[in-house]
N, C-alpha and C positions, 0 to 999 in steps of 0.2 A: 861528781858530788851532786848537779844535779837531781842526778835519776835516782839520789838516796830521799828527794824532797818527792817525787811524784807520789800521786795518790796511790799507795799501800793494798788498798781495795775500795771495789765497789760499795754505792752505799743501797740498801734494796727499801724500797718502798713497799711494805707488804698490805692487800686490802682483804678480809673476809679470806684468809688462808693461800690468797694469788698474789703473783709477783706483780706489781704492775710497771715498774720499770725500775733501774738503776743507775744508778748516779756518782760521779764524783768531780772534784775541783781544782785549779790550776787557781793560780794568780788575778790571771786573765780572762778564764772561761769554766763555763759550767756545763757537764758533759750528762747528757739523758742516753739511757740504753733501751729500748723497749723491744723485748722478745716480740717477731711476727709470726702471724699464723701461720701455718705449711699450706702450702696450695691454693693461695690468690696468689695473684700477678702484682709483683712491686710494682709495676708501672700503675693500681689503681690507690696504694700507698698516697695520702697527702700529709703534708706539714707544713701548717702557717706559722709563722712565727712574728709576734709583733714587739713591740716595746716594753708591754709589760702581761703580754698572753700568750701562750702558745695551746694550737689545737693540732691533734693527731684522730686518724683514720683513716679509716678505707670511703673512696669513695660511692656517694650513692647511701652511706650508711649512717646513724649519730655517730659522731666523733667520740672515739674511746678516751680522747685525753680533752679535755675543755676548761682550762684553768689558767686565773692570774698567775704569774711569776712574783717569785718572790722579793725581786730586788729587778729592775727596769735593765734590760740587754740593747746591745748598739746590736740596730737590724740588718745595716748595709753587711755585716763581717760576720752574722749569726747564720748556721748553714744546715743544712742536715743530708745524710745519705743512707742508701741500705746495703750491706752486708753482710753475706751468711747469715742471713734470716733474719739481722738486729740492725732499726732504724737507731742510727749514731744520730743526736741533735747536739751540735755544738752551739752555747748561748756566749756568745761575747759580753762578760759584766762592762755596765757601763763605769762603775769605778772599780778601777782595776786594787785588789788587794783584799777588798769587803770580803768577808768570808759568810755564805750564807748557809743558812741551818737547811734547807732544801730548793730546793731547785719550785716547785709549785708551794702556795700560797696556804700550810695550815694541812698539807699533805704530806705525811712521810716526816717528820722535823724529827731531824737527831736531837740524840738524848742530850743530857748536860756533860756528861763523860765524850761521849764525840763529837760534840761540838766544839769544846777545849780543845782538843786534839787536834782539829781540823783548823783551828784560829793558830796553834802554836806551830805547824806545820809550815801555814799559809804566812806566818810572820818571819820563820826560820828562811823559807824560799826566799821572801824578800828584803831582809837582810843579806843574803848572799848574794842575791844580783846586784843590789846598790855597792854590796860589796867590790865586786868583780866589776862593775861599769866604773867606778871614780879609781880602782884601783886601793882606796884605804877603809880601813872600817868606818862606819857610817858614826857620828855622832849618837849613842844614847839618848840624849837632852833635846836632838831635834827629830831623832829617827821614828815615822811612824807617831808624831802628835807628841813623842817625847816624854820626859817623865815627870812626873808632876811631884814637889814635895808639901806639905802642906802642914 
């Protein structure tokens, strides 16, 4: 049931007709994709990743990525690698659940259409785990801030 919650697809940040990288969400973390060039050496790849920045590039060069985050990441558990030619950065949210509209700050933000999506998605998941961790269905009235009548 799980893998029926995981992220469906990527989500693409597109600038001036280029991809600039792709994205999607888990409960827990915020996944960056960015296509690399052919023919540098990943060993000259950098990725800082801080609390609420992350910079990517080649070194020696301006950084192609130099932007706030959207929502502040725990940095001890935030990681990145490369394979097959795509720098993986994995950001650990520091609140786990928050569902955020992009990964950088005012760059790329989904629409209002997938953003709902991605909130109903990210609420479904975690109704199922609380589900499956206490073993009963989670209370309504407390579940997730609960429901309000008014």
């Amino acid at each position: 049931m799980a893998e029926n919650l995981a992220p469906e697809k990527r989500h693409s940040f597109v600038h001036n007709g280029q991809k600039v990288f792709e994205w999607d969400q888990t409960l827990e973390e915020v996944n960056m994709y960015i296509e690399l060039p052919k023919g540098v050496p990943t060993k000259l790849f950098h990725c800082s990743i801080q609390a609420s920045h992350v910079e990517v590039g080649i070194r020696g060069n301006p950084p192609y990525l130099n932007h706030d985050l959207t929502h502040p990441v725990k940095t001890d558990s935030s990681f990145w690698t490369i394979e097959d030619g795509e720098m993986h950065i994995t950001l650990q949210k520091r609140e786990k659940g928050k569902t955020w509209s992009s990964p950088i700050q005012g760059q790329g933000i989904l629409d209002p259409y997938a953003a709902d999506q991605e909130q109903k998605r990210l609420m479904l998941q975690r109704f199922q785990e609380e589900a499956q961790f206490s073993g009963t269905c989670p209370d309504p009235r407390t579940f997730m801030g609960g429901i309000r009548s008014e």
